[in-house]
KERO-112469 format. One record per residue (C-alpha): x, y, z; residue number from 1. Coordinates in steps of 0.05 Angstrom, whole numbers, plus 32768, in hexadecimal, padded with zeros to 4 digits. Layout:
east X, north Y, up Z, resi NUM
...
end
This chain:
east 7DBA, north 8056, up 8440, resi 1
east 7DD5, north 803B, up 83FF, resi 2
east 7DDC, north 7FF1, up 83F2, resi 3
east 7E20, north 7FDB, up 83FB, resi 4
east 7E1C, north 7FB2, up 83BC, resi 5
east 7DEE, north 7FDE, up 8395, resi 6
east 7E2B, north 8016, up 839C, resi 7
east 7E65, north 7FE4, up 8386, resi 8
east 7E37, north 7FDC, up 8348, resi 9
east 7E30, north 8025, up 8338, resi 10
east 7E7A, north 8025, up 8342, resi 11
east 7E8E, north 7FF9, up 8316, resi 12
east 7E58, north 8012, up 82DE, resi 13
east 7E7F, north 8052, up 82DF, resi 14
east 7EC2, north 802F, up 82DE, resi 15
east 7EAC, north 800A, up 829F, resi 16
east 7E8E, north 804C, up 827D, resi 17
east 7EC8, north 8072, up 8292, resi 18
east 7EF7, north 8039, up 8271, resi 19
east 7ED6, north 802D, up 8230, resi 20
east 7ED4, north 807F, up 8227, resi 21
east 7F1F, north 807C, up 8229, resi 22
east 7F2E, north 803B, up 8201, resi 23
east 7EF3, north 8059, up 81CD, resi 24
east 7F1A, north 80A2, up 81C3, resi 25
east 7F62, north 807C, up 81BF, resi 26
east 7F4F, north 8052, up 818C, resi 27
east 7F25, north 808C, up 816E, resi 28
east 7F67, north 80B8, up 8174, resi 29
east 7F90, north 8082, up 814E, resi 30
east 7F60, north 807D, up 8115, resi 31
east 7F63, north 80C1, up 810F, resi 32
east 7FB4, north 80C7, up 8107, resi 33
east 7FB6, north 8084, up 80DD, resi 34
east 7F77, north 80AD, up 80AA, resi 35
east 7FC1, north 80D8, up 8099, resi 36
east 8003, north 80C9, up 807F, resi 37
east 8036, north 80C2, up 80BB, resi 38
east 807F, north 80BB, up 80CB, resi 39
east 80A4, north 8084, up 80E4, resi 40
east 80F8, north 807A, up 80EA, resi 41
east 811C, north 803B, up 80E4, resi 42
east 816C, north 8031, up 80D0, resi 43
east 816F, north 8077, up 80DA, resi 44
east 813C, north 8092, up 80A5, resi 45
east 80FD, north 80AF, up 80AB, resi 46
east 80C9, north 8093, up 8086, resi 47
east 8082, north 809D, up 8074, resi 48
east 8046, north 8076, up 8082, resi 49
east 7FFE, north 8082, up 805C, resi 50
east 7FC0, north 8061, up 8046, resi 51
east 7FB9, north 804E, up 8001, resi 52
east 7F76, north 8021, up 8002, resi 53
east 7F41, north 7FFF, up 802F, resi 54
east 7F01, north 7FE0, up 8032, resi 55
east 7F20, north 7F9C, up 8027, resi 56
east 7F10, north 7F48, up 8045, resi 57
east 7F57, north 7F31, up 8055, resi 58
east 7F80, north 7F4D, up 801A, resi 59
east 7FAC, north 7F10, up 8018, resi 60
east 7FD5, north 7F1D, up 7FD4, resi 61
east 7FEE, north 7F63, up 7FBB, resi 62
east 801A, north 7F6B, up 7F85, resi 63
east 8032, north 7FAB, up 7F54, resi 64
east 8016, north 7F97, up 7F0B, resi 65
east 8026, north 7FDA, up 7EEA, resi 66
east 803C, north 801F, up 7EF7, resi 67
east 7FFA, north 8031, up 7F11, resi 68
east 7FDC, north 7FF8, up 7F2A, resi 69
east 7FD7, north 7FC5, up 7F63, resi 70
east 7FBC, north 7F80, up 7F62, resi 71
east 7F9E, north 7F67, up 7FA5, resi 72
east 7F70, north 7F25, up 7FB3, resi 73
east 7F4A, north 7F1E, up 7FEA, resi 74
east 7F48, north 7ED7, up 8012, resi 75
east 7F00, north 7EDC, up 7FFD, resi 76
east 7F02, north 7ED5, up 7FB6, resi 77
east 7F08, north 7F12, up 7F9C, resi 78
east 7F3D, north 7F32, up 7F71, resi 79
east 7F44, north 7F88, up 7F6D, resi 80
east 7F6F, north 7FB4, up 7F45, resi 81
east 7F85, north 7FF2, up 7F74, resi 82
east 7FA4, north 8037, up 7F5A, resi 83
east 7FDE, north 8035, up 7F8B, resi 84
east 7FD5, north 807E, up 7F83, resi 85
east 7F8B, north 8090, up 7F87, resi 86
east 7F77, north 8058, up 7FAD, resi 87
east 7F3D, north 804C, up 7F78, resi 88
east 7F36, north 8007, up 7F6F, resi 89
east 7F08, north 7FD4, up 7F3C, resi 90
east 7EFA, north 7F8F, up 7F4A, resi 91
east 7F17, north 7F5E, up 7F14, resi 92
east 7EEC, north 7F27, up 7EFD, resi 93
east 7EF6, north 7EE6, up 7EE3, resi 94
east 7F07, north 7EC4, up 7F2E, resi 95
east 7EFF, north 7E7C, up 7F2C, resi 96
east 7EDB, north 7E56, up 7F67, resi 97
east 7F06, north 7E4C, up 7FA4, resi 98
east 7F01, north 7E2C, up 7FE0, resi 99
east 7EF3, north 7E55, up 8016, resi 100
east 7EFB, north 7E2C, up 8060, resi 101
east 7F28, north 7E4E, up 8095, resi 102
east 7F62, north 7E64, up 807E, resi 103
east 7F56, north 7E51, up 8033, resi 104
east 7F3D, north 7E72, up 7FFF, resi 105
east 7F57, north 7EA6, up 7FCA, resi 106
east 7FAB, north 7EA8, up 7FE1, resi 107
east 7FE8, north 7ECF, up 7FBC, resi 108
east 7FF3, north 7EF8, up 7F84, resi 109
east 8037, north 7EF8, up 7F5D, resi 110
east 8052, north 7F1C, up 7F23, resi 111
east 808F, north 7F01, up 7EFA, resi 112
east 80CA, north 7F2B, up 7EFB, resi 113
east 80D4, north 7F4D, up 7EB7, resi 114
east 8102, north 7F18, up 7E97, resi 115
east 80C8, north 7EEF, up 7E9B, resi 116
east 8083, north 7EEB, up 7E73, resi 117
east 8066, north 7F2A, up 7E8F, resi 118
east 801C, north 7F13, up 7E73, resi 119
east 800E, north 7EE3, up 7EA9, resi 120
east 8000, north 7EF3, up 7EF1, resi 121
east 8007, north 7EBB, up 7F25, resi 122
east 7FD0, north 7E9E, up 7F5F, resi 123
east 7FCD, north 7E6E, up 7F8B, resi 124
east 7F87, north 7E55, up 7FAE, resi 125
east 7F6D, north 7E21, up 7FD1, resi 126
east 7F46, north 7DFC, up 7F9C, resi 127
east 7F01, north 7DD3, up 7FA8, resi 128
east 7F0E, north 7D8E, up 7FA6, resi 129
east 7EF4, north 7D45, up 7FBD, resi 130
east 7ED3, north 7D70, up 7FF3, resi 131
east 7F0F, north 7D9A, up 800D, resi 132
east 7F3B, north 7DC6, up 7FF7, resi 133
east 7F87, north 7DC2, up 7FCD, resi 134
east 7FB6, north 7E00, up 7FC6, resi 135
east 7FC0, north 7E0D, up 7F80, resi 136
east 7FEA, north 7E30, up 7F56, resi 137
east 7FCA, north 7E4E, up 7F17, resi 138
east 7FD7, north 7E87, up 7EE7, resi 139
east 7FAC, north 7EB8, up 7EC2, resi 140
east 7FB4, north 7EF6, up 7E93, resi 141
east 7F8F, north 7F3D, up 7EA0, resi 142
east 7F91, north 7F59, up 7E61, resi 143
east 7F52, north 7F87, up 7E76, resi 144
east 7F2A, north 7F7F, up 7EB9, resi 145
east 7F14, north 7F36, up 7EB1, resi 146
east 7F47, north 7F01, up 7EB8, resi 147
east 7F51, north 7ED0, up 7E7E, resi 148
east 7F72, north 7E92, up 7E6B, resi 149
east 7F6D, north 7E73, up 7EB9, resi 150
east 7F9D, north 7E3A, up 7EBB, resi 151
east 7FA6, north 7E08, up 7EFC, resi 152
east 7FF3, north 7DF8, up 7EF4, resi 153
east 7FF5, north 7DCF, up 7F34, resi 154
east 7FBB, north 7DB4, up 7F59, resi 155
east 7FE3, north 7DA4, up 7F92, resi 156
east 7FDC, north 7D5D, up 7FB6, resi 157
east 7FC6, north 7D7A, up 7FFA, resi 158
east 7F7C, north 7D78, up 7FFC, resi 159
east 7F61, north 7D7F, up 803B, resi 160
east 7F19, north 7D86, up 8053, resi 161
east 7F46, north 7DB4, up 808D, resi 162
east 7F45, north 7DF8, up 8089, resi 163
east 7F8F, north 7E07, up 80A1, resi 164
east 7FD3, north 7E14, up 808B, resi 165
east 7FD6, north 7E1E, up 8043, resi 166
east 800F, north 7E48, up 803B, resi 167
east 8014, north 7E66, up 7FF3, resi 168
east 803B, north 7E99, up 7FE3, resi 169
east 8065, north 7E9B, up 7FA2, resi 170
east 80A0, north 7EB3, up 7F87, resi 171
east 80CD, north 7EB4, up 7F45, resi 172
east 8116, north 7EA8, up 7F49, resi 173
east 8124, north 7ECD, up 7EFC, resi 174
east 813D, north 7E8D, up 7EE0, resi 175
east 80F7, north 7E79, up 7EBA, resi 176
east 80DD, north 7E56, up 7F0B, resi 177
east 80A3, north 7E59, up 7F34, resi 178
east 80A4, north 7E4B, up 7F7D, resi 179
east 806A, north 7E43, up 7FB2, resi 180
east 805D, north 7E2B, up 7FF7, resi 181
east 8034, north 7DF7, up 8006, resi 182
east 801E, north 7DEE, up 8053, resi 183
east 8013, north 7DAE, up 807E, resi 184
east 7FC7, north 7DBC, up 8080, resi 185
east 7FC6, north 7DA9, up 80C5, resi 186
east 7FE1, north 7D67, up 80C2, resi 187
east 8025, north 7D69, up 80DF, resi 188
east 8040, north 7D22, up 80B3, resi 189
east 8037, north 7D44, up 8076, resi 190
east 8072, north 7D6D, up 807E, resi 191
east 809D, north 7D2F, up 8082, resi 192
east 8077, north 7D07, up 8046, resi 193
east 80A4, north 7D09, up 7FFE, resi 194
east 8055, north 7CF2, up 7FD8, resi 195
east 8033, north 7D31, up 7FEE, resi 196
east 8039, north 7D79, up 7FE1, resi 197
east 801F, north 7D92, up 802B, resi 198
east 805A, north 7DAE, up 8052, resi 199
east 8087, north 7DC7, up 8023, resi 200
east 80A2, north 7DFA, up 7FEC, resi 201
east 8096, north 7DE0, up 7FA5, resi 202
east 80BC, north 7DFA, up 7F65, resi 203
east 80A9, north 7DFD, up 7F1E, resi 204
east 80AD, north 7E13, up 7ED6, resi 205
east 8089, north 7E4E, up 7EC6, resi 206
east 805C, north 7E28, up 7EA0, resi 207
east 8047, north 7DF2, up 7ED8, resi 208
east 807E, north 7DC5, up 7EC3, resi 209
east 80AC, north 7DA2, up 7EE9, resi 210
east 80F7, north 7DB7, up 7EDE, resi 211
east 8125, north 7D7E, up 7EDB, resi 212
east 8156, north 7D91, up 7F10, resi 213
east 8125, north 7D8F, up 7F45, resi 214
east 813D, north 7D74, up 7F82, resi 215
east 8113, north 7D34, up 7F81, resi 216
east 8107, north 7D28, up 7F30, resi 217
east 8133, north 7CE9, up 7F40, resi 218
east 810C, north 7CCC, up 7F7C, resi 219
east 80D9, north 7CA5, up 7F73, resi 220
east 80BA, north 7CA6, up 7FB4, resi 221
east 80AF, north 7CF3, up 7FAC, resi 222
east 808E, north 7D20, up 7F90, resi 223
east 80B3, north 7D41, up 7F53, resi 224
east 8096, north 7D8D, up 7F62, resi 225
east 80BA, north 7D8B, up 7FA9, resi 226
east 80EC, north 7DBF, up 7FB9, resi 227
east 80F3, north 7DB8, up 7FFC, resi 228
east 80CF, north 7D94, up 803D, resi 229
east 80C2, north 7D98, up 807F, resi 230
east 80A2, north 7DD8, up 807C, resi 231
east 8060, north 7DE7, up 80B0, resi 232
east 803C, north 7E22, up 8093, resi 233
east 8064, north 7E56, up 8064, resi 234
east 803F, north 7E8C, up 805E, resi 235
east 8076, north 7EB9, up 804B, resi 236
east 80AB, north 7EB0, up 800E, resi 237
east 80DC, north 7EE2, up 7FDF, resi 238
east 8111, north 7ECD, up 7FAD, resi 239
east 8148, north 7EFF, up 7FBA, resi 240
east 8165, north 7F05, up 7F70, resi 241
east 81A8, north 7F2D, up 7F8D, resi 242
east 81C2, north 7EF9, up 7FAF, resi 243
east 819D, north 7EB8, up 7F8F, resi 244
east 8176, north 7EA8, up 7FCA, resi 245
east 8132, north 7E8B, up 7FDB, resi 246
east 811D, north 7EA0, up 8025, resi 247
east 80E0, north 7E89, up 804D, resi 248
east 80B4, north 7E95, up 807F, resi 249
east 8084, north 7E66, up 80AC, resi 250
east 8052, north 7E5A, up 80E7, resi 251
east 8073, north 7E34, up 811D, resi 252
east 803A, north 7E18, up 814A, resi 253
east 8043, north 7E3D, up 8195, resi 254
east 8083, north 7E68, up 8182, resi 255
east 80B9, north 7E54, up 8157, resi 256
east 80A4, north 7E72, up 811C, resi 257
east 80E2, north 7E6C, up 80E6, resi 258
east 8104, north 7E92, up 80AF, resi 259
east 8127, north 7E61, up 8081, resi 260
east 815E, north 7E5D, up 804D, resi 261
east 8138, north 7E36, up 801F, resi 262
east 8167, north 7E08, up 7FFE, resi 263
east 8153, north 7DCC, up 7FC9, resi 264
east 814B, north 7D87, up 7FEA, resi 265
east 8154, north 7DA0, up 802B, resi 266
east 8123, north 7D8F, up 806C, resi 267
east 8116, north 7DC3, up 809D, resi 268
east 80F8, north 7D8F, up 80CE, resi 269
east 80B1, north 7D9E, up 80D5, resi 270
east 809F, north 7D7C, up 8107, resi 271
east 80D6, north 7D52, up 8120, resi 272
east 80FD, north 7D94, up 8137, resi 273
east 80DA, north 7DD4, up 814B, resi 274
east 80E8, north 7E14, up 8174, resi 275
east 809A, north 7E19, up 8187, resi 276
east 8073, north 7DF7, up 81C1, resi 277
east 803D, north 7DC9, up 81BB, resi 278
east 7FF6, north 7DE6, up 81BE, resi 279
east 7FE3, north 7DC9, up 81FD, resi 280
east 8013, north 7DD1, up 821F, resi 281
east 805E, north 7DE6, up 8236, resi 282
east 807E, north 7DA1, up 8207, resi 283
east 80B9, north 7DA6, up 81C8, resi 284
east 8092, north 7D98, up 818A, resi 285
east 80BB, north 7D4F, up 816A, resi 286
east 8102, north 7D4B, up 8183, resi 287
east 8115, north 7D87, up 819F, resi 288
east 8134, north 7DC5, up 816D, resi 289
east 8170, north 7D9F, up 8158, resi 290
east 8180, north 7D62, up 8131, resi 291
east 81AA, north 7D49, up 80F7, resi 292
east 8197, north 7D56, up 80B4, resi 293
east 8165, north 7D82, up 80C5, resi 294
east 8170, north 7DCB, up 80B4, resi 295
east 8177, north 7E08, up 80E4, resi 296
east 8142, north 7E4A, up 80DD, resi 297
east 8172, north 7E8A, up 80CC, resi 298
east 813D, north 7EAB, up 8102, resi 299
east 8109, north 7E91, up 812C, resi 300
east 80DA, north 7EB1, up 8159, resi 301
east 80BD, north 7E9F, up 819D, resi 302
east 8088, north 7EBC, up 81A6, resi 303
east 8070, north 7EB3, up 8167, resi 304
east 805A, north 7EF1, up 8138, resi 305
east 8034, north 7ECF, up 8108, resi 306
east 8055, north 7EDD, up 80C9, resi 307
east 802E, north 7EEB, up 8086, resi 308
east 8055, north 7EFE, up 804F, resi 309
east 80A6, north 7F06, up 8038, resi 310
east 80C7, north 7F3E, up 801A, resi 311
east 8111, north 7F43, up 800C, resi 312
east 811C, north 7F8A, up 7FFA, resi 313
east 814F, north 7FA3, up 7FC0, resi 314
east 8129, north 7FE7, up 7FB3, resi 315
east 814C, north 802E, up 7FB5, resi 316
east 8120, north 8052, up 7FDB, resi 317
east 813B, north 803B, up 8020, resi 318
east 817E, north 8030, up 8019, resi 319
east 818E, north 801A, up 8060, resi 320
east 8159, north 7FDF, up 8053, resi 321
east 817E, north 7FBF, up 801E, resi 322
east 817F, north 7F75, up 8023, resi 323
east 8153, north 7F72, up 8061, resi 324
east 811C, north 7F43, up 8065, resi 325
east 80D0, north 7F61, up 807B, resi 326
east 8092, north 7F34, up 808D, resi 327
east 8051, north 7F44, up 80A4, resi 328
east 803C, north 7F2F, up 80E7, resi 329
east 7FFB, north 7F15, up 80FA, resi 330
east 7FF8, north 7F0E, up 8141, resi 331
east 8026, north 7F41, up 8152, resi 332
east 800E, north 7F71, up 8122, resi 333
east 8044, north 7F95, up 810E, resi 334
east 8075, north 7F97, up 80C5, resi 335
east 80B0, north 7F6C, up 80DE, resi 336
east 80F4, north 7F81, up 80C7, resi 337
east 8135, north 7F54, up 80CA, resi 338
east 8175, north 7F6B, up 80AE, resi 339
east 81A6, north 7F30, up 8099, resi 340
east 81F0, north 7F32, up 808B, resi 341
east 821D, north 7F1C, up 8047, resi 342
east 820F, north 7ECD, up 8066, resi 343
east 81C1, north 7EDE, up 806A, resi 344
east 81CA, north 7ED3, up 80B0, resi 345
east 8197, north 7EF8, up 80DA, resi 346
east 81B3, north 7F33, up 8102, resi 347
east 8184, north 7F66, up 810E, resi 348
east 813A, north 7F70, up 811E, resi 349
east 8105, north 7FA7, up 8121, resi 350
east 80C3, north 7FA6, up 8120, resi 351
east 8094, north 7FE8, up 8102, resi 352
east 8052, north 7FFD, up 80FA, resi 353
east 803D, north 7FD9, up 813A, resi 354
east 8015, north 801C, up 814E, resi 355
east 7FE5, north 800C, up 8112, resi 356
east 7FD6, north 7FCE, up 8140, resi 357
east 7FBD, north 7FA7, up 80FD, resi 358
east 7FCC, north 7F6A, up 80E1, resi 359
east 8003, north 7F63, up 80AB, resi 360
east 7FE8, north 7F30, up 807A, resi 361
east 800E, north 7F44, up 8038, resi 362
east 8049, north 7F76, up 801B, resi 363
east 8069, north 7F82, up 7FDF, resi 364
east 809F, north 7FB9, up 7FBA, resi 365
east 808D, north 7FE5, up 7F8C, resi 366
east 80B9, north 8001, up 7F4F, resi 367
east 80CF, north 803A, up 7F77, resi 368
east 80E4, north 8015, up 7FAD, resi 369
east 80A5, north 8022, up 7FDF, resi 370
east 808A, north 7FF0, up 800A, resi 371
east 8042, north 7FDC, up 800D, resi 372
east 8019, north 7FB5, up 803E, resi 373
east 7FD9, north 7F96, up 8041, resi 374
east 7FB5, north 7F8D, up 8082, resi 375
east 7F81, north 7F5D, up 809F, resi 376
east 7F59, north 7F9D, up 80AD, resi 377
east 7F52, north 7FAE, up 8062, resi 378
east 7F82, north 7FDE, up 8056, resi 379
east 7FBE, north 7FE5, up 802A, resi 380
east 7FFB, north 8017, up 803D, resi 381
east 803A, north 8031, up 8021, resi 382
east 807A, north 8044, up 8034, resi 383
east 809D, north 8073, up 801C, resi 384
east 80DC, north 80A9, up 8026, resi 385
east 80BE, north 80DB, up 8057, resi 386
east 80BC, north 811B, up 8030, resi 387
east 80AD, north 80F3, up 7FEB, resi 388
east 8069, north 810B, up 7FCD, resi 389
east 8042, north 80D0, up 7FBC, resi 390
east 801B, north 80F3, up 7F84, resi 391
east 7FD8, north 80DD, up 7F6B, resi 392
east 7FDB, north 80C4, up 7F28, resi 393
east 7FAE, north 80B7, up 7EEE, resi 394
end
């Protein structure tokens, strides 16, 4: 006779085999479908998805630098010119050293808009120093495939021997400005502290200057560069040049990620008001979600998705997108879409791509109007009208 418990092992051997077939040939099956362009519908219009790229280490930064070409950086170090059309890409040289501890290292990549000095392309890194690391924002020219002329505008005051919460993406608001995030890197005060750059969005001239007007040029218990405070981890950020706005987007700690109206001298209360939970356990981060003179999220989000990146889109190819903000999402893998109204209050959400089940670390617009994402997994996509023939080119 067979052992009773020599039979529930065979059992559950064959169980397990039996499982891991399955989950092996479904994930087998979606590789295969994602290998070739599909279709997707939102707002009532079908559009394409396709592979453009892979093979990359956390593509953290992609931007459009010409007609041809995409410029991606990898948390790693490393910087790569793509053919958003062939996929063929070169890496660039000419990378300084940067600090690479968690979730530091190489960050963003920005291009000025074309009334600005379209010879300089924008980074920001987490920069060696006294041990840890800064986030820095520094500019550089390409005129072949090395960069050149590497120049630190801002070595932020934010140094941390902590790997977390650097924030760091960039935009251009058209009128000769730079902004960038700045995280808490871990340390909750920082947010709330006018003498350090951790925990909020900083705005300057083109050329690392400080413009006059800044919010807190006349205080001098702050920090000149400051925008804005109170800010956790804003890993996401657009200048919407229609309608004059700056928009936002950052980590809450257990939920409560936020979408902000970025405004100058204004505190979004990081962490004396939060929608999130603490870590260990079911408690209101600070005060609760309200109090006064701290400023309300347009959007928050419990659960949290994670967000990576910020994209207000004004492109022609998808009409019924115009205006609407899209951010990747980390956690919740998936290309989150929120559609605001004339206010830029939030009224609308949907979320796509979720059945690539990859992380959303980076997007940007290309002249046409398409859509591109970068994913944790190493690959770069593109949007696109369904029916449009995205041609190789030269």
């Amino acid at each position: 006779m067979f052992n009773n418990s020599w039979l529930s092992r065979f059992i559950r051997t064959c169980a397990f085999r039996t499982v891991s077939f399955v989950v092996f040939n479904v994930l087998l099956i979606s590789t295969y479908l994602h290998a070739s362009p599909f279709n997707i519908e939102s707002a009532g219009m079908q559009v394409s998805v396709s592979k453009v790229a892979s093979g990359f280490s956390i593509p953290w930064g992609i931007a459009q630098i010409d007609r041809n070409t995409l410029l991606i950086t990898e948390r790693g170090g490393a910087v790569w010119r793509v053919n958003r059309f062939s996929g063929v890409k070169q890496r660039v040289s000419g990378v300084p050293e940067v600090w690479r501890e968690g979730q530091g290292g190489l960050l963003d990549i920005a291009v000025p808009p074309e009334s600005e000095d379209e010879a300089w392309f924008y980074f920001t890194y987490s920069k060696p120093v006294s041990g840890g690391g800064a986030t820095t924002l520094a500019r550089a020219r390409l005129p072949s495939n090395q960069l050149s002329d590497w120049q630190d505008l801002l070595v932020t005051r934010s140094t941390s021997s902590g790997g977390r919460h650097f924030g760091s993406r960039i935009a251009f608001d058209g009128e000769g400005h730079v902004y960038f995030s700045v995280g808490d890197r871990g340390e909750r005060d920082n947010a709330q502290n006018l003498m350090t750059h951790a925990g909020a969005i900083l705005r300057l001239d083109l050329d690392g200057s400080v413009p006059l007007d800044n919010p807190y040029t006349a205080n001098k218990g702050a920090l000149p560069e400051l925008w804005s405070v109170g800010h956790r981890n804003p890993q996401g950020m657009a200048f919407d040049s229609a309608a004059k706005r700056l928009w936002a987007i950052e980590h809450g700690p257990r939920g409560g990620d936020e979408i902000n109206l970025v405004k100058p001298g204004k505190n979004y209360g990081w962490p004396l008001i939060s929608y999130g939970k603490e870590y260990w356990g079911p408690v209101s981060v600070g005060d609760g979600t309200h109090k006064e003179g701290l400023e309300q999220p347009v959007k928050y989000y419990v659960p949290s998705i994670a967000p990576g990146s910020l994209l207000i889109y004004r492109g022609e190819a998808f009409p019924a997108w115009q205006g609407n903000l899209f951010s990747g999402a980390l956690k919740l893998m998936h290309l989150n879409r929120v559609v605001l109204d004339d206010e830029g209050q939030a009224i609308g959400e949907e979320r796509l791509l979720k059945s690539l089940n990859e992380r959303v670390r980076s997007i940007t617009e290309s002249e046409e109007g398409w859509i591109y994402v970068a994913t944790d997994n190493g690959n770069v996509y593109v949007l696109t009208p369904a029916g449009n023939k995205n041609e190789k080119r030269p």
